[in-house]
PDB file of N, CA, C and O in Angstrom:
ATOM      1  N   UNK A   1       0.829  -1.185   0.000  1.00  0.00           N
ATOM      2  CA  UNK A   1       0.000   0.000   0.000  1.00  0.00           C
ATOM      3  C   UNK A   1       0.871   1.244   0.000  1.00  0.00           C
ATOM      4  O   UNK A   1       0.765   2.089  -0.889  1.00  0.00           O
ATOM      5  N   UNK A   2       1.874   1.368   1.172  1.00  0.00           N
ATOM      6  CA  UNK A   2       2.694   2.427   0.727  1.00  0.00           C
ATOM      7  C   UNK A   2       3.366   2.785  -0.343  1.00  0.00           C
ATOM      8  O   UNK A   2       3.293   3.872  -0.916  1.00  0.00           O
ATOM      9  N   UNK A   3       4.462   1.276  -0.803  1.00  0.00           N
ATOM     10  CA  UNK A   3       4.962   1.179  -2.098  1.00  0.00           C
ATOM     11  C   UNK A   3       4.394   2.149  -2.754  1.00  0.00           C
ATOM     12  O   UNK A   3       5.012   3.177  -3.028  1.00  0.00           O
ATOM     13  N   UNK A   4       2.751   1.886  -3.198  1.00  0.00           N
ATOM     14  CA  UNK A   4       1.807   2.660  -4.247  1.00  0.00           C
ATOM     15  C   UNK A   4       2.143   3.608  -4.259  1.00  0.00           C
ATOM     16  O   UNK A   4       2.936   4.079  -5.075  1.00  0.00           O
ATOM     17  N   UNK A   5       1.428   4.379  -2.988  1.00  0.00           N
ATOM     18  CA  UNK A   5       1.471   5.515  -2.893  1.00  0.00           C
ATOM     19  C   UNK A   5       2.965   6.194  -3.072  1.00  0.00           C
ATOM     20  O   UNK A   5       3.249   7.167  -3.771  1.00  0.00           O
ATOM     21  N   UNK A   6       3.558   5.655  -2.507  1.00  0.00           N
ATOM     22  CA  UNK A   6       5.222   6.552  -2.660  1.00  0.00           C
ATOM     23  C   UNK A   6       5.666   6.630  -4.306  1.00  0.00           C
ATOM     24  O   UNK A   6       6.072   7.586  -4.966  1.00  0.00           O
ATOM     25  N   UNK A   7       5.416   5.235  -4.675  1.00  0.00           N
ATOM     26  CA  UNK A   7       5.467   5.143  -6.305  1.00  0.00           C
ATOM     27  C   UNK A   7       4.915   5.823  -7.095  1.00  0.00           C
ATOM     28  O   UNK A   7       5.360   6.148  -8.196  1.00  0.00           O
ATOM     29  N   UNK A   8       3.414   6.251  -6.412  1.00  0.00           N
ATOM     30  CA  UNK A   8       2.681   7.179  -7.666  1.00  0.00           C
ATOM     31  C   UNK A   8       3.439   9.150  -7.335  1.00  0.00           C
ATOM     32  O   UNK A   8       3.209  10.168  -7.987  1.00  0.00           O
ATOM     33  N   UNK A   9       4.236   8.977  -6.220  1.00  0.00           N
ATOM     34  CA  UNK A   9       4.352  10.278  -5.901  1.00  0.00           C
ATOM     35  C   UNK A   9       5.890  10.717  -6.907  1.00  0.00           C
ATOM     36  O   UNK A   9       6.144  11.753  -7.521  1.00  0.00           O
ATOM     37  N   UNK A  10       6.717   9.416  -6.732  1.00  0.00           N
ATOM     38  CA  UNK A  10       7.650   9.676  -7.646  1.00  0.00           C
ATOM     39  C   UNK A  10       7.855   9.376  -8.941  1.00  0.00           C
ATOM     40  O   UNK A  10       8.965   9.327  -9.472  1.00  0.00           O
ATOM     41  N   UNK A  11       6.557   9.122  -9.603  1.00  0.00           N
ATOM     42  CA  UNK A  11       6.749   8.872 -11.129  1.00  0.00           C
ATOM     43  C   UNK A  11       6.114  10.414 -11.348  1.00  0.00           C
ATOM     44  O   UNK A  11       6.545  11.047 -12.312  1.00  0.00           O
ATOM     45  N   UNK A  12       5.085  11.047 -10.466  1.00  0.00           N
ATOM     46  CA  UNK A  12       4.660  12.213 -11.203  1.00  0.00           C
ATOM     47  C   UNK A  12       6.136  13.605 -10.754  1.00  0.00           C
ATOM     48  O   UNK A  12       6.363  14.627 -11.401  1.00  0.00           O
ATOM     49  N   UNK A  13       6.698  13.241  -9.790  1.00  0.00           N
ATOM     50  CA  UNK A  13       7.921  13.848  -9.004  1.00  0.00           C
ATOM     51  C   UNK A  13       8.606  14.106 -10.718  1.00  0.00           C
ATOM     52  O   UNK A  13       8.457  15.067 -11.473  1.00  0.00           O
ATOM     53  N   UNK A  14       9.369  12.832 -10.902  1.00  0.00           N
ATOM     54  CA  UNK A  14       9.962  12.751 -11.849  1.00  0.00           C
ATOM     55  C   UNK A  14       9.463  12.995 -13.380  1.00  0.00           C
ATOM     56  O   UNK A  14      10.142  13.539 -14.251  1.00  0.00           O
ATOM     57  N   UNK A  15       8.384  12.579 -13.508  1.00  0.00           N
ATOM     58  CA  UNK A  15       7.274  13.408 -14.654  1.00  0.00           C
ATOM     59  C   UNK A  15       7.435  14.822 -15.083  1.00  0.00           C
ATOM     60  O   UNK A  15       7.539  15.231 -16.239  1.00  0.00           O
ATOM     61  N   UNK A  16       7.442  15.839 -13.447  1.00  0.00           N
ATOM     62  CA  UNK A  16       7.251  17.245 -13.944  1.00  0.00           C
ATOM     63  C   UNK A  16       8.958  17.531 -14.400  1.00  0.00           C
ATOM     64  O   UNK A  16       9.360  18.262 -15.306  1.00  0.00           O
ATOM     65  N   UNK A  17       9.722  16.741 -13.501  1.00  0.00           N
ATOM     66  CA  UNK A  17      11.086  17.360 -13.653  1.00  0.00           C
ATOM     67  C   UNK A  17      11.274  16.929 -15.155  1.00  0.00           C
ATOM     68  O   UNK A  17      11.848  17.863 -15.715  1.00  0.00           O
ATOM     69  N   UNK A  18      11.117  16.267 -15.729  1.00  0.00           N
ATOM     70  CA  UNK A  18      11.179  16.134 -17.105  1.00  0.00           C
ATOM     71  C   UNK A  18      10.499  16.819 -18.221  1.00  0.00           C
ATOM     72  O   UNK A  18      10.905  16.737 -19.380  1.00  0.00           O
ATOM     73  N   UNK A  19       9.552  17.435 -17.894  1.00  0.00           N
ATOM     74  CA  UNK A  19       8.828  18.142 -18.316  1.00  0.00           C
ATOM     75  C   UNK A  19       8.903  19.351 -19.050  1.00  0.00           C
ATOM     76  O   UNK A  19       7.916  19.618 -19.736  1.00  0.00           O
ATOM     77  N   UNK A  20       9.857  20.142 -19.057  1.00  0.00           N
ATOM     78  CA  UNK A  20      10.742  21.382 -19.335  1.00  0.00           C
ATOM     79  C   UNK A  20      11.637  20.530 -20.375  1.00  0.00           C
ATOM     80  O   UNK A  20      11.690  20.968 -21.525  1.00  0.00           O
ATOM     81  N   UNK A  21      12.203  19.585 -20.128  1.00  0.00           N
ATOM     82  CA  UNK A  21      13.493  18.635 -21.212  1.00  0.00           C
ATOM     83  C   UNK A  21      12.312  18.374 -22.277  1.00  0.00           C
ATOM     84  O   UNK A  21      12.610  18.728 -23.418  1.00  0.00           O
ATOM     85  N   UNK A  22      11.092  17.849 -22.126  1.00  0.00           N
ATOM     86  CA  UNK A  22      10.464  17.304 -23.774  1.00  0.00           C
ATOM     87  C   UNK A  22      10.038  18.524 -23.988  1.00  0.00           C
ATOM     88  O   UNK A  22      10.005  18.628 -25.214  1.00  0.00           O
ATOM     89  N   UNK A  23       9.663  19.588 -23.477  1.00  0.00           N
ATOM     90  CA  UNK A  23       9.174  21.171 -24.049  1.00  0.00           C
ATOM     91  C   UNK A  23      10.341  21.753 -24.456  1.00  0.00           C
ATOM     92  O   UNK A  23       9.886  22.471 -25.347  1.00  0.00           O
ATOM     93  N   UNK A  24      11.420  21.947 -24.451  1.00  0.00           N
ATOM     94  CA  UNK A  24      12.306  22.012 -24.859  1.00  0.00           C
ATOM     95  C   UNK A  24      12.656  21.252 -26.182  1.00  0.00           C
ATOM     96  O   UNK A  24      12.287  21.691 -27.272  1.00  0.00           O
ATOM     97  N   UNK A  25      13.282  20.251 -26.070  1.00  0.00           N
ATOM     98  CA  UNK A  25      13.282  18.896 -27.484  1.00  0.00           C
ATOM     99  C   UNK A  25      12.151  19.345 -28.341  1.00  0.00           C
ATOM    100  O   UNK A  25      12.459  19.553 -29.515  1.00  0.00           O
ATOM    101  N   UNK A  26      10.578  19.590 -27.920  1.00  0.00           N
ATOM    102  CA  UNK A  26       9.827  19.748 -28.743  1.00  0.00           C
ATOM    103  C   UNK A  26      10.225  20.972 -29.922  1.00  0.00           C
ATOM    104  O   UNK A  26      10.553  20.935 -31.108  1.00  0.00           O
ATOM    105  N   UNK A  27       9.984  22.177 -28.808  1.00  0.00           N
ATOM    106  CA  UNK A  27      10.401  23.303 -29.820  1.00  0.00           C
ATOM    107  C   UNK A  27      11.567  23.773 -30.539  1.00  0.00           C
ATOM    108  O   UNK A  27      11.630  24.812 -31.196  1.00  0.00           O
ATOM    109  N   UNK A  28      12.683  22.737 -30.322  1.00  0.00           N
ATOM    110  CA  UNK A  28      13.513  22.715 -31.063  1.00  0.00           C
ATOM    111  C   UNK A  28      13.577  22.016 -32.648  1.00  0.00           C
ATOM    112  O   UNK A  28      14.160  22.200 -33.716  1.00  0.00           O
ATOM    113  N   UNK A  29      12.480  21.009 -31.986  1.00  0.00           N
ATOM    114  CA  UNK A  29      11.842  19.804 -33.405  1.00  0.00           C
ATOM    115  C   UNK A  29      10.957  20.985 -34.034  1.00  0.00           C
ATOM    116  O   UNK A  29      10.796  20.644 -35.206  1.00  0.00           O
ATOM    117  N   UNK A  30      10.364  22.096 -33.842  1.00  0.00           N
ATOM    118  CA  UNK A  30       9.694  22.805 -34.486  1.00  0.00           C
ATOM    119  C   UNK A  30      10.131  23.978 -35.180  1.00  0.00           C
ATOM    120  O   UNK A  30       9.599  24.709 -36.015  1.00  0.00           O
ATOM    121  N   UNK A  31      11.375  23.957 -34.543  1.00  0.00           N
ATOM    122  CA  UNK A  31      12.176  25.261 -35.539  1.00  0.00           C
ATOM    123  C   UNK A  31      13.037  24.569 -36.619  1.00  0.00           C
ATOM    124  O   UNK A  31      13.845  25.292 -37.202  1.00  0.00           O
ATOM    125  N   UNK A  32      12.979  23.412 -36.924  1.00  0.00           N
ATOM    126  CA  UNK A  32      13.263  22.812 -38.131  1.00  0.00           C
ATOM    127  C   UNK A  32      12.774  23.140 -39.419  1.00  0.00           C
ATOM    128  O   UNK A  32      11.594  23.415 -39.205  1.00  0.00           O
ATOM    129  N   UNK A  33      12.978  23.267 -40.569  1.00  0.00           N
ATOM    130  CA  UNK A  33      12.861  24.028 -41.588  1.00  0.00           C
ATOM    131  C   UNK A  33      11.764  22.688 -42.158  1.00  0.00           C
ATOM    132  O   UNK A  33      10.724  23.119 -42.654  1.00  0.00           O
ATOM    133  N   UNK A  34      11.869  21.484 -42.138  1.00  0.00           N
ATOM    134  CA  UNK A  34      11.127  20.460 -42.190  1.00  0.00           C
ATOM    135  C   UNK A  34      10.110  20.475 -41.649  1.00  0.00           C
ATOM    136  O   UNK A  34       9.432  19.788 -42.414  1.00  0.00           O
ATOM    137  N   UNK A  35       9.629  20.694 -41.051  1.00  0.00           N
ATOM    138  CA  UNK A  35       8.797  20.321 -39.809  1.00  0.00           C
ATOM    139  C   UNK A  35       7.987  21.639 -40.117  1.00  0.00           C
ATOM    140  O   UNK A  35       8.228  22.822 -39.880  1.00  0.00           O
ATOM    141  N   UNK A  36       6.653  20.820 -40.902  1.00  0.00           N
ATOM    142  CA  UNK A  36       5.630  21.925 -41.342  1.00  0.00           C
ATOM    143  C   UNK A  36       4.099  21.370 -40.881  1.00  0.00           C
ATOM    144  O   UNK A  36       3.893  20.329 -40.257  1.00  0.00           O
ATOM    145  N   UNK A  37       3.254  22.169 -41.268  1.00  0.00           N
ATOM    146  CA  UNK A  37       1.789  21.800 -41.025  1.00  0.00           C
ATOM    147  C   UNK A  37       1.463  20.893 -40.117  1.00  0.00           C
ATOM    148  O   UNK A  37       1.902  20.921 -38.967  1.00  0.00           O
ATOM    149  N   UNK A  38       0.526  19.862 -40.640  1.00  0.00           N
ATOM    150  CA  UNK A  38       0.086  19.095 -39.810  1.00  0.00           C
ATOM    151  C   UNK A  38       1.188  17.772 -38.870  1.00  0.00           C
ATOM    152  O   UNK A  38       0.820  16.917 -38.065  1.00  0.00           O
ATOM    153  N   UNK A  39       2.419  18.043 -39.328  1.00  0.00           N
ATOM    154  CA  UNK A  39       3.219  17.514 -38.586  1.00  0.00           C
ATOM    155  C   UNK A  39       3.794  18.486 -37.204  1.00  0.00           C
ATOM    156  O   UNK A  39       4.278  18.162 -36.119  1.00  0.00           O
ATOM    157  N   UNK A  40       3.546  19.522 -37.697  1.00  0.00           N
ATOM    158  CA  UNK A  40       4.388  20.814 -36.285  1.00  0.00           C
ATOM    159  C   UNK A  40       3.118  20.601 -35.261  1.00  0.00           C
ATOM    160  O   UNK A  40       3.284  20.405 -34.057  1.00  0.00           O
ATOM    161  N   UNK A  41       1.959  20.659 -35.829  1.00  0.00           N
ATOM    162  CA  UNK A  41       0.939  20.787 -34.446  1.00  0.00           C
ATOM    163  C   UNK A  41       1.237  18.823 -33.982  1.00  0.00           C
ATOM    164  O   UNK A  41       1.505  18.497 -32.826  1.00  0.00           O
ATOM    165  N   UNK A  42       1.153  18.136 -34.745  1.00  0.00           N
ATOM    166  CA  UNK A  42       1.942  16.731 -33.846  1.00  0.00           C
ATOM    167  C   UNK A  42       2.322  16.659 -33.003  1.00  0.00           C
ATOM    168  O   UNK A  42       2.038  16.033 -31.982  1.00  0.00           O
ATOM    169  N   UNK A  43       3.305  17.523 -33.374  1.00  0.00           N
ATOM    170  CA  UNK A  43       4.850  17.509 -32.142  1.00  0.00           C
ATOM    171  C   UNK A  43       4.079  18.172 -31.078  1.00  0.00           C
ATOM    172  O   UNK A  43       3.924  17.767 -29.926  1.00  0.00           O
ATOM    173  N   UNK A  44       3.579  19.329 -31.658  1.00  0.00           N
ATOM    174  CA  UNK A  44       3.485  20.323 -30.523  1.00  0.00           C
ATOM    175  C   UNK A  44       2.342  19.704 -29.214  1.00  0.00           C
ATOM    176  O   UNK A  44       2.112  20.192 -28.107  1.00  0.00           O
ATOM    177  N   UNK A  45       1.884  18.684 -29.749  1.00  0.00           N
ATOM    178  CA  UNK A  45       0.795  17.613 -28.776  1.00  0.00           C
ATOM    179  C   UNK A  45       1.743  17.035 -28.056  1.00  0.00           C
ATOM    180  O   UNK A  45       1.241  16.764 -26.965  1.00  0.00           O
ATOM    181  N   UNK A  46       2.969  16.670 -28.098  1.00  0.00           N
ATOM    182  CA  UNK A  46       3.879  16.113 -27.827  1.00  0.00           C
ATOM    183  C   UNK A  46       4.033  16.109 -26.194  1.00  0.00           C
ATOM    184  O   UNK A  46       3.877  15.042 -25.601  1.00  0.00           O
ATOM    185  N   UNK A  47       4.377  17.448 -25.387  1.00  0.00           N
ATOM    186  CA  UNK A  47       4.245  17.772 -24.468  1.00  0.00           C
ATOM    187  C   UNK A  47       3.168  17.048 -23.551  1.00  0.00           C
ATOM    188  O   UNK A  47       3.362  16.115 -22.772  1.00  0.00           O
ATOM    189  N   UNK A  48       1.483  17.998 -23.962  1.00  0.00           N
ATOM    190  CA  UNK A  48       0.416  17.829 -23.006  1.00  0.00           C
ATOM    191  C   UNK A  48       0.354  16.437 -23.090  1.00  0.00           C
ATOM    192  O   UNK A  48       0.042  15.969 -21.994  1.00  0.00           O
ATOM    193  N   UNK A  49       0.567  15.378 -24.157  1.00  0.00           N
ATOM    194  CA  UNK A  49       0.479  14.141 -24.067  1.00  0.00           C
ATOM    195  C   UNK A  49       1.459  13.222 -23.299  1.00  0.00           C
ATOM    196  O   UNK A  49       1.211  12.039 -23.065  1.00  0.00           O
ATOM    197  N   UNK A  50       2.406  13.754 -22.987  1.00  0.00           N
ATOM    198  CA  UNK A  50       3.412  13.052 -22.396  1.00  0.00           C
ATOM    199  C   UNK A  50       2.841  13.942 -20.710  1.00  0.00           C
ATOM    200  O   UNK A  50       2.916  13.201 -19.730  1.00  0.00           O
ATOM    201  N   UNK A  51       2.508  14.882 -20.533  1.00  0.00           N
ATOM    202  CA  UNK A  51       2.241  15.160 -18.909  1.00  0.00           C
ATOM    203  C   UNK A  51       0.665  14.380 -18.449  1.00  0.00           C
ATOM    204  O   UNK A  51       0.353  14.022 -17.313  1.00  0.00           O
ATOM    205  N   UNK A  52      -0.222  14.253 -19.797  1.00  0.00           N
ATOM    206  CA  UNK A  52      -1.196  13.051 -19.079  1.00  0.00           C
ATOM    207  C   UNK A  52      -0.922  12.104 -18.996  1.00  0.00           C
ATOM    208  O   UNK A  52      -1.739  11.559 -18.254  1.00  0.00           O
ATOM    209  N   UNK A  53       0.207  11.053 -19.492  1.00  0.00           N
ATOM    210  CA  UNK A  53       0.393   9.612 -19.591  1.00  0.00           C
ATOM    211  C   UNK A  53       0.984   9.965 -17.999  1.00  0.00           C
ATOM    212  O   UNK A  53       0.439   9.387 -17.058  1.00  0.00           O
ATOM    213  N   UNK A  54       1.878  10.728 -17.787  1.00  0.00           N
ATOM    214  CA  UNK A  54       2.851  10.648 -16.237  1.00  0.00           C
ATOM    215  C   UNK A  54       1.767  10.867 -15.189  1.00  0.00           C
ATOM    216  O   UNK A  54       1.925  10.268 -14.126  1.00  0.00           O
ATOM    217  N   UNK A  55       0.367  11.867 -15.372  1.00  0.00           N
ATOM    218  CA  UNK A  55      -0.255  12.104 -14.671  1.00  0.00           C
ATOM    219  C   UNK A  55      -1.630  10.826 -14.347  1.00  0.00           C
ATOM    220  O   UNK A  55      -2.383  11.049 -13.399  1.00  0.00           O
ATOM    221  N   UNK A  56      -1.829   9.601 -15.169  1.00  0.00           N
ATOM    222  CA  UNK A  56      -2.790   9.315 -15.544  1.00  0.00           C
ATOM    223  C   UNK A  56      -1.756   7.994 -14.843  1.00  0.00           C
ATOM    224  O   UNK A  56      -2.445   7.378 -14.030  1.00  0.00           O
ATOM    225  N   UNK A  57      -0.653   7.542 -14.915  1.00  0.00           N
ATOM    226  CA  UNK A  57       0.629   6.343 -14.121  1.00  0.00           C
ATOM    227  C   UNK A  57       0.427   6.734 -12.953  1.00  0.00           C
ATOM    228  O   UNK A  57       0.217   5.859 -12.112  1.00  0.00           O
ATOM    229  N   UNK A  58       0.423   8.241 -12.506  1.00  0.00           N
ATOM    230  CA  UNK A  58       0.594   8.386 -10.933  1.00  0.00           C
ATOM    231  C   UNK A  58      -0.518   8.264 -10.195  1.00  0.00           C
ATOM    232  O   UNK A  58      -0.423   7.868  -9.034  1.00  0.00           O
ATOM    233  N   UNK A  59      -1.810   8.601 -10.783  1.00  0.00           N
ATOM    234  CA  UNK A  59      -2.693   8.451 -10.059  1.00  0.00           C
ATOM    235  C   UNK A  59      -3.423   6.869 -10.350  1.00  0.00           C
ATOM    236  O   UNK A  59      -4.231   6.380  -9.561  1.00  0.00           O
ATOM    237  N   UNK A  60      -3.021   6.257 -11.493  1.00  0.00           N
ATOM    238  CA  UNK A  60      -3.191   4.510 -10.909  1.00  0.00           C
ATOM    239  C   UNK A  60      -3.005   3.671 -10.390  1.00  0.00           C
ATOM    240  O   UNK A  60      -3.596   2.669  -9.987  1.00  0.00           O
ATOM    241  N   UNK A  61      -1.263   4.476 -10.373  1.00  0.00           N
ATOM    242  CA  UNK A  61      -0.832   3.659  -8.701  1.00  0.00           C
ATOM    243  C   UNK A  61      -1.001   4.079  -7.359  1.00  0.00           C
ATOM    244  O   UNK A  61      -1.060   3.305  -6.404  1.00  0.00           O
ATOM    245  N   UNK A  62      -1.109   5.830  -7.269  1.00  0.00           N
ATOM    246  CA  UNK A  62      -1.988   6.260  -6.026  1.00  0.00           C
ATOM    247  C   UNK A  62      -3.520   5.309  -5.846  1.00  0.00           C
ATOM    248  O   UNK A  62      -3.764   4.877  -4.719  1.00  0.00           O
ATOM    249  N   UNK A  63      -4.267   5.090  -6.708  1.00  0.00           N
ATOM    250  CA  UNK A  63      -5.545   4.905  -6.515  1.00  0.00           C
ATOM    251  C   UNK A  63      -5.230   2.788  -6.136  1.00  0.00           C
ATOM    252  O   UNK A  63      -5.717   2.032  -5.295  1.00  0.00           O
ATOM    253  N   UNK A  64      -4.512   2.640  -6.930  1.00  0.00           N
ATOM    254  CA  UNK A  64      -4.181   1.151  -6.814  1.00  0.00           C
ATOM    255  C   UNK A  64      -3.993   1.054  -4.718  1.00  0.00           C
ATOM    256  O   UNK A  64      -4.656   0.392  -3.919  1.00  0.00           O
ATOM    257  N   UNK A  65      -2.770   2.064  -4.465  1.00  0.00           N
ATOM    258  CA  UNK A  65      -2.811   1.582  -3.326  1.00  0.00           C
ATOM    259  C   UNK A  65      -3.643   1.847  -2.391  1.00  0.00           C
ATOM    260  O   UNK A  65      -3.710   1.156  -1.374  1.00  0.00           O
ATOM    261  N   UNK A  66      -4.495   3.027  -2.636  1.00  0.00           N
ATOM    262  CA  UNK A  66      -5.616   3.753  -1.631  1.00  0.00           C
ATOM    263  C   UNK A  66      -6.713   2.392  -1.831  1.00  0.00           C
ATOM    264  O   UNK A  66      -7.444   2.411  -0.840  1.00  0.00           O
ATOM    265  N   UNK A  67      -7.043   1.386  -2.615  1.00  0.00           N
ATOM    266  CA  UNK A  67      -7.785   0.440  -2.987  1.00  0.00           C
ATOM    267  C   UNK A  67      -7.323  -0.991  -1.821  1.00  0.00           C
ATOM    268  O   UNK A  67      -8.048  -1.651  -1.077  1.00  0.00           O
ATOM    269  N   UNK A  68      -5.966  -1.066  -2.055  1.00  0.00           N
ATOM    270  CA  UNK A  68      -5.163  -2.096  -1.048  1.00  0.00           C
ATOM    271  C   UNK A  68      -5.626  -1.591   0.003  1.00  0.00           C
ATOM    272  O   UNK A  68      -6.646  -2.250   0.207  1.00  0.00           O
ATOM    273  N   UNK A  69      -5.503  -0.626   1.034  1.00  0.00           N
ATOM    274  CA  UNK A  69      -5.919   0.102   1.855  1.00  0.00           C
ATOM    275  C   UNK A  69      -7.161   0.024   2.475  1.00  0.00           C
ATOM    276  O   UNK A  69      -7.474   0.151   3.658  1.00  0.00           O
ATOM    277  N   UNK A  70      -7.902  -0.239   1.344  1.00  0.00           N
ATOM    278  CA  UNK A  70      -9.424  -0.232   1.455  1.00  0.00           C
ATOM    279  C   UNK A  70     -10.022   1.055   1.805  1.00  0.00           C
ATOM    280  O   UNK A  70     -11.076   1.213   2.421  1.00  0.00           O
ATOM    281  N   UNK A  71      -9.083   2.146   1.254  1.00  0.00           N
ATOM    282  CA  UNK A  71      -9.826   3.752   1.020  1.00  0.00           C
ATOM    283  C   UNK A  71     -10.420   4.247   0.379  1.00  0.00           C
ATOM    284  O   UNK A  71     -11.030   5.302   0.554  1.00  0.00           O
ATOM    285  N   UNK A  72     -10.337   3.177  -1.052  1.00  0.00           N
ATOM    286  CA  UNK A  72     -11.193   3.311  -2.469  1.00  0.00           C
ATOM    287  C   UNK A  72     -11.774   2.617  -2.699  1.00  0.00           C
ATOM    288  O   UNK A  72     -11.389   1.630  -3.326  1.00  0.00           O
ATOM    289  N   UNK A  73     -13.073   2.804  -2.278  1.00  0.00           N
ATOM    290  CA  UNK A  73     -14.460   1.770  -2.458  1.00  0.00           C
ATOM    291  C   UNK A  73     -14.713   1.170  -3.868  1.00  0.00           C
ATOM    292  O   UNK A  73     -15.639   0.362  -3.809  1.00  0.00           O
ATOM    293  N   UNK A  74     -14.348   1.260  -4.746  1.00  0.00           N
ATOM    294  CA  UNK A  74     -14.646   0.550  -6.287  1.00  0.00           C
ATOM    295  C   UNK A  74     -13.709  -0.259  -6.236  1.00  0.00           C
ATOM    296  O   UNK A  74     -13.509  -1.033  -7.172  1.00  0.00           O
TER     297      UNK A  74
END
């Protein structure tokens, strides 16, 4: 149960700190002379999609262990 919880605290911990590095990488992939139209708004999803996958890991294993716990009734 703790595991969980500590686990879901440091994947989103480590999530945000990374977070600035793919916003970064991104807009560098966008000042490419290549990198036009419907491929630039792609990338540019790139980001918010990578902070819900970290946000959407942390709270399944928060909720996983609040469940072990028997704090989460479903």
């Amino acid at each position: 149960m703790l595991g969980n919880l500590i686990g879901g605290f440091v994947v989103i911990l480590i999530g945000v700190n990374l977070l600035p590095t793919v916003a970064n990488e991104v807009a560098g992939a966008q000042g490419n002379e290549n990198v036009t139209g419907a491929t630039d708004t792609i990338i540019g999803l790139t980001p918010l999609f990578f902070a819900l996958g970290i946000l959407s890991a942390g709270i399944a294993l928060t909720a996983q262990g609040l469940r072990a716990a028997g704090m989460l009734g479903v």
